[in-house]
N, C-alpha and C positions, 0 to 999 in steps of 0.2 A: 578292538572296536566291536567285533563280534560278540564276544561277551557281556559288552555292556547295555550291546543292543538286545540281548538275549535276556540277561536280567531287567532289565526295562520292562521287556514284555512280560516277562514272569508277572514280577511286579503291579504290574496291570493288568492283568487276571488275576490274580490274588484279591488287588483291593476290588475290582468288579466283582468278583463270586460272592467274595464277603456281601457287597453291597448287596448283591440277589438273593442270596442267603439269607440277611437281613430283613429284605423288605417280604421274603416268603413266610417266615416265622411271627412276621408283624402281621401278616393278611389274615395267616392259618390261627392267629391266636386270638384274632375279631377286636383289637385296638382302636379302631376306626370306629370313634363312639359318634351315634347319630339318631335321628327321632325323626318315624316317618308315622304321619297322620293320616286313618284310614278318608278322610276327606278333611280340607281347610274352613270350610265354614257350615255352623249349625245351628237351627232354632232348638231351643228349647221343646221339650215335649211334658207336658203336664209340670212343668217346675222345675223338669231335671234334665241336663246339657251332658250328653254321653259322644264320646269319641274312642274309637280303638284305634292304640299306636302299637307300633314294632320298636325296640329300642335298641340298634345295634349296638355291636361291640360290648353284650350283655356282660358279660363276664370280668371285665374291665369298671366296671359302674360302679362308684360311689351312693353317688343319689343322683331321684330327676326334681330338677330344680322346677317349679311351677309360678310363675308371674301372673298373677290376676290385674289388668289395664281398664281402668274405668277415668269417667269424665275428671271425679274427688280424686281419687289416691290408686295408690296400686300397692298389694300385698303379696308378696312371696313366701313361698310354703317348700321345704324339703320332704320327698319321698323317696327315705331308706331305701337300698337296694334288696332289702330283708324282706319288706314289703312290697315289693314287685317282683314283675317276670319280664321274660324277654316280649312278651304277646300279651299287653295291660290296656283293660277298659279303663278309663280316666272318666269318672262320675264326677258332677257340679251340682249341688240343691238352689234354683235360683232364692234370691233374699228379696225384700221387698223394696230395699232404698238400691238395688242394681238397676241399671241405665237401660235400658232400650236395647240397643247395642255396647258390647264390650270385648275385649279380647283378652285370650291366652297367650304366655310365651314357654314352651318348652325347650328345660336344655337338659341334655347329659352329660354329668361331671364324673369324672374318672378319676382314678389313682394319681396323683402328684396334679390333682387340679386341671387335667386336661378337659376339654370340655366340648363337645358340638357345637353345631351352627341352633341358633335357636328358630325354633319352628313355631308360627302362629296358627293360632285359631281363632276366626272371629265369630261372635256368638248374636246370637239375636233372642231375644228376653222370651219372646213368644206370648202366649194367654196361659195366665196361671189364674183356673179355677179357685173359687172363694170356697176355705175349707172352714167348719165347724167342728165344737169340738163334739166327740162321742162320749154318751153319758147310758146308764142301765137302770133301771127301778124292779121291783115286784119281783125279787126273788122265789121260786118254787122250787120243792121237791116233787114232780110229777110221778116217775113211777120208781119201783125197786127191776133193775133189769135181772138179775143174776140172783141164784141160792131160791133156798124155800119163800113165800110171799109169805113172811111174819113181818110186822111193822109196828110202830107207835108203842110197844112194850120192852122193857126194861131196858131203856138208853136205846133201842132201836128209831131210828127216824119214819116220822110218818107222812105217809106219802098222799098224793091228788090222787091216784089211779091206782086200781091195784088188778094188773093184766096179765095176771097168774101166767109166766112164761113159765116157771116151773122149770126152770134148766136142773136141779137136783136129778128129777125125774128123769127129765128127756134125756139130758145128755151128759149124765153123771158130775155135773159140775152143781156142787154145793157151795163153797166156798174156792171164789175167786177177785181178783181185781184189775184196776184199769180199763181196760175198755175203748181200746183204739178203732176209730172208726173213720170209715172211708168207700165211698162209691165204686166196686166192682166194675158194675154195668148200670142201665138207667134204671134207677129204681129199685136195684139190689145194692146192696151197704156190709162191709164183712167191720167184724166188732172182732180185734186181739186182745184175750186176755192174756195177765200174767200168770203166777204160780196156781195151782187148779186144784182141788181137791174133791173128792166124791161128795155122796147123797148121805154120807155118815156126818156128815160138817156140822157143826156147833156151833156158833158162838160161845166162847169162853172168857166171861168177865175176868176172870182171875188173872187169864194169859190171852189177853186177843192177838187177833190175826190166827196164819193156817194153821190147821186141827185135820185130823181124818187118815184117809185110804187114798189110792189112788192119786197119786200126786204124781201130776204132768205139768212140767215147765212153762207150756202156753198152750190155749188151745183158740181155735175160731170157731163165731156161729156168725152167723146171717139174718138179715130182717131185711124184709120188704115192707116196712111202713112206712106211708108215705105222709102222714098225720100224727105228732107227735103231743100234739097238743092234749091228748089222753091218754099218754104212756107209749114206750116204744116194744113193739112188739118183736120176740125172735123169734124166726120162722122155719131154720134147721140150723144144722153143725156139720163142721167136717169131723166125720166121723172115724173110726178103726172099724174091723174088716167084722169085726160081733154086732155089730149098727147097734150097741150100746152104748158106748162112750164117745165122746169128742177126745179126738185124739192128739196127741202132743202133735206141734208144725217145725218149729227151730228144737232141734234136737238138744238137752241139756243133761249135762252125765247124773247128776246128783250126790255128788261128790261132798260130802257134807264137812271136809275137813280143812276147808280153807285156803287149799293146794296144789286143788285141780279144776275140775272143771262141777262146778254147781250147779248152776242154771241157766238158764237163755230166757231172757225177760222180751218183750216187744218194746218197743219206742214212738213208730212210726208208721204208717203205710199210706200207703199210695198207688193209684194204676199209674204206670208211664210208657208212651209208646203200645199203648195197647196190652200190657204184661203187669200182673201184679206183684210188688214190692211189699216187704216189711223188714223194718230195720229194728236188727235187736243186738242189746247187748249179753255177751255170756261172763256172765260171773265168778268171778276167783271166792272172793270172800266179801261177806254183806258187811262185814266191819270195815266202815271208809266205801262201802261199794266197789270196791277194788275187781275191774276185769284182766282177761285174759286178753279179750278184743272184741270187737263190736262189727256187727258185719250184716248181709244182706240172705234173704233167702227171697226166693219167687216162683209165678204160679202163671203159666199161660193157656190155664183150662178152666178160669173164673175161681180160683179156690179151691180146688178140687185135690188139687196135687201142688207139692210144693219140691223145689229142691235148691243148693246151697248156690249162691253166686261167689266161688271161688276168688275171682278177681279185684270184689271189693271188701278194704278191711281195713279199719281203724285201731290204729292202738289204746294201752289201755289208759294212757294220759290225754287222749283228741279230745281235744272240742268238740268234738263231734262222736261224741261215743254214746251219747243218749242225745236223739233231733225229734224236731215238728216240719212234717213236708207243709210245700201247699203249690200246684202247677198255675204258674199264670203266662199269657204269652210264650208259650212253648218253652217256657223254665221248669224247672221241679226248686222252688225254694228250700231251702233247706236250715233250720235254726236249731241251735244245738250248745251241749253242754260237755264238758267233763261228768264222766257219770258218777252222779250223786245231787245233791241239794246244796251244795257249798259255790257253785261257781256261777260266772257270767255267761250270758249268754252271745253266740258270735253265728257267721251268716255264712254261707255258702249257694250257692247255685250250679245249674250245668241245666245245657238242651236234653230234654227229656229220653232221646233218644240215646244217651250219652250216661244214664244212668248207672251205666255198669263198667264204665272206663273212668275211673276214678282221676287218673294223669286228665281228664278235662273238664274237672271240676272246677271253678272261680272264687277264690276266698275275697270278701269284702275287708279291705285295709283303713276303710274311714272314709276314703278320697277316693275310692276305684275299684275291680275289680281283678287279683292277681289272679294266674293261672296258674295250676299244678302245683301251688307254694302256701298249706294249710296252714304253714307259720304266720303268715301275714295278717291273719285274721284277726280282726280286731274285736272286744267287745260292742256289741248293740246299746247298754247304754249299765249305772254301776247300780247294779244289785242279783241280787241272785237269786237262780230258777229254780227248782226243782222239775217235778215232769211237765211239759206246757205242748201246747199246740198253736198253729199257726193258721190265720185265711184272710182271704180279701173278701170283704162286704164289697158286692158291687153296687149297692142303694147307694151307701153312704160313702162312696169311695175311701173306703180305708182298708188299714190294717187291722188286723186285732191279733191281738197275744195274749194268752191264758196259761199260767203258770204256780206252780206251787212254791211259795216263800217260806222256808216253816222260821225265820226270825219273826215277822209276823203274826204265824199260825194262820196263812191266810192264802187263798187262790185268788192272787191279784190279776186285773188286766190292766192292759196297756193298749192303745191306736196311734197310730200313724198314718199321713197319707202317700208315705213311700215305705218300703220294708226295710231301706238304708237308713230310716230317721229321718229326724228327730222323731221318739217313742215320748207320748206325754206321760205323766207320773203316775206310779201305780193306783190303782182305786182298788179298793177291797172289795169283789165279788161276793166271797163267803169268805165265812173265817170258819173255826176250832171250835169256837162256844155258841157258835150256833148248832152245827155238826161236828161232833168229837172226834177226832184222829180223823182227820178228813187228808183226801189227797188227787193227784190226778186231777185233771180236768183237758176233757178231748173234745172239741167240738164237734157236732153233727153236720155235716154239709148241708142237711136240710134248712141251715141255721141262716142258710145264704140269700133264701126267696122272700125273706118279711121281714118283718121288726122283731122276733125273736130269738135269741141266741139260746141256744139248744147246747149242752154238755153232759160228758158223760164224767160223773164223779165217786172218786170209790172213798171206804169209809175203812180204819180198820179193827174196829170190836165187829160188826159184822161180817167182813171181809167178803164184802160183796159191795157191785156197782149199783148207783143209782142215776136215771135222767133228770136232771135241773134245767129250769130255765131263767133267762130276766128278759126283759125288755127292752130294746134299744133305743135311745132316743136323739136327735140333736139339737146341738143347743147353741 
């Protein structure tokens, strides 16, 4: 009797420990799929209904199933696990035939179909401003920024102003391009160019584009013009320690054999958090634009000094290896491409303090925003960018995107009145045959106080930038 009472009890410790055993490895392994809403009910703000969830049991997930409940019908939409994170904004664009009030239902579906409780959200339509669309007129070439002040002669463009900056002179840059620009401080503006070459620079019909000496990978100058309307003026450069030359910023080897390390091109900049940013790519080989990796440097003495942000770094397939910033609401927007002229364009953001922790960046997936997960990114809308830039009009409450097509031959734009879309259909800015080998197009911030939209455009038989303008109108 002792022994059977003895295995008895074995017996039952055995299948108890199992059981414990069991239910630990279920806990520790986050099974328990479940969707908790940073609140359950929300208006609408400007058109668009945003809620952040938590989705337990992340790693278990399938997809999160989403149920749209309205008065007519209700439509369900799956969102891939590929496409989310375990910490996901779930963005809605209201429509115009949507009810007053309507609701969400979220669930999370798991491995063999398991699934959560489903969680609601009830919404409320709110006021959605009446949008018009964005249209442009009266194209100009205002000034030549960059290289010697020749213009109007042999295939060179002629310009409204001619504001002799004379960067040849000043600051050894003869032939340069691009021309990224963005507000330092109030009323100071840093312009990045890309490959730079001295006061020896040419124009070369036979072979345009760079010619010369002194070839630096990117350099910075400066303007305080606060009036663009008769040319933009540059007003110094960061310079090297001879105060003759503007001197290289993203250091690039010059490795001209396709193998190493080429060049460091600019993209992007932006101040965030009170610190200056420029994002650039470094270049393997210009055949295919093919990099190494694309990454960050910055400047917390106004442009004076720069040095490398180790921490952030894209590879040389991201979406995000050639971007257009623009900060709105304590964001840093961010639009961006596979670098070259061939791909879509896709969306990312982060709290601008957060610029440099890349792990908290948020890729937009179509329906939301993931976290930490650049896979999910979805294109902006089908065509393709070449170099573009990004801002919000705040007259007109929009978007605008300025971008180079070369299927086209054309720097098209594009407005929206969310930066998630809907983007309306290209309109041709400028094309080729008006300005030949044309490219690049960066907006001025200035572009932001009136009806003028203000760009900086580079050309390349001259291989130097020029400021354009149009007109903005609604319609």
């Amino acid at each position: 009797m002792v022994k059977k009472y003895v295995w008895l009890l074995v017996s039952l410790l055995m299948i108890c420990g199992l059981t414990s055993c069991e239910k630990s490895e279920s806990e520790e392994s986050g099974q328990t799929l479940s969707v908790q809403l940073s609140q359950n009910e929300v208006t609408a703000v400007d058109g668009i209904v945003s809620v952040e969830m938590t989705i337990g049991g992340f790693t278990q997930l399938d997809y999160l199933e989403i149920t749209k409940v309205g008065s007519v019908k209700s439509a369900t939409e799956k969102c891939m696990k590929s496409s989310l994170s375990e910490k996901y904004i779930y963005q809605y664009t209201v429509k115009e035939d949507d009810d007053a009030q309507f609701i969400f239902e979220f669930v999370a579906v798991g491995n063999g179909n398991k699934s959560s409780e489903a969680v609601r959200l009830d919404v409320n339509r709110g006021i959605i401003k009446e949008s018009k669309a964005l249209a442009f007129t009266n194209l100009k070439c205002i000034s030549r920024v960059t290289g010697a002040e020749v213009n109007g002669t042999n295939g060179l463009p002629a310009v409204e102003f001619e504001v002799n900056n004379r960067t040849n002179e000043q600051y050894n840059v003869g032939g340069t391009d691009l021309g990224i620009v963005w507000e330092l401080q109030p009323g100071r503006y840093g312009l990045f160019f890309g490959d730079t070459f001295g006061s020896d620079f040419y124009p070369n019909f036979v072979n345009p584009g760079p010619n010369g000496g002194s070839w630096r990978s990117n350099v910075l100058l400066f303007s305080e013009d606060s009036d663009l309307s008769d040319g933009l003026v540059i007003n110094g450069a960061a310079m090297d320690e001879s105060g003759k030359n503007a001197r290289e910023i993203c250091y690039g080897g010059k490795d001209g054999s396709g193998n190493g390390d080429w060049t460091s091109i600019p993209t992007a900049a932006i101040r965030a958090n009170g610190t200056d940013y420029v994002h650039y790519m470094n270049i393997r080989n210009w055949a295919g634009w093919m990099t190494n990796y694309s990454s960050l440097y910055k400047s917390i003495d106004n442009g004076a000094n720069w040095v490398r942000c180790q921490d952030v770094k894209f590879g040389s397939m991201s979406n995000f290896g050639q971007v257009g910033y623009f900060k709105k609401d304590g964001y840093v927007y961010m639009v961006g491409t596979i670098t070259g002229r061939d791909n879509k364009p896709h969306l990312a953001r982060f709290h601008e303090e957060n610029i440099e922790k890349q792990s908290e960046y948020e890729f937009w997936n179509g329906s939301g925003w993931a976290k930490d997960n650049e896979t999910a990114a979805v294109p902006l809308f089908d065509d393709i960018a070449g170099e573009l830039s990004v801002a919000y009009h705040p007259k007109f409450n929009k978007w605008i995107l300025l971008y180079f097509n070369g299927t086209r031959y054309e720097i098209s734009f594009r407005a929206a009145d969310h930066i998630t879309g809907p983007w309306s259909e290209p309109a041709k800015l400028v094309d080729g045959w008006q300005y030949a080998q044309l490219y690049g197009s960066f907006i001025h911030p200035l572009s932001l106080e009136g009806d003028t939209l203000y760009f900086i455009m580079s050309m390349w038989l001259p291989y130097n930038s020029y400021l354009m303008s149009v007109e903005l109108l609604s319609k």
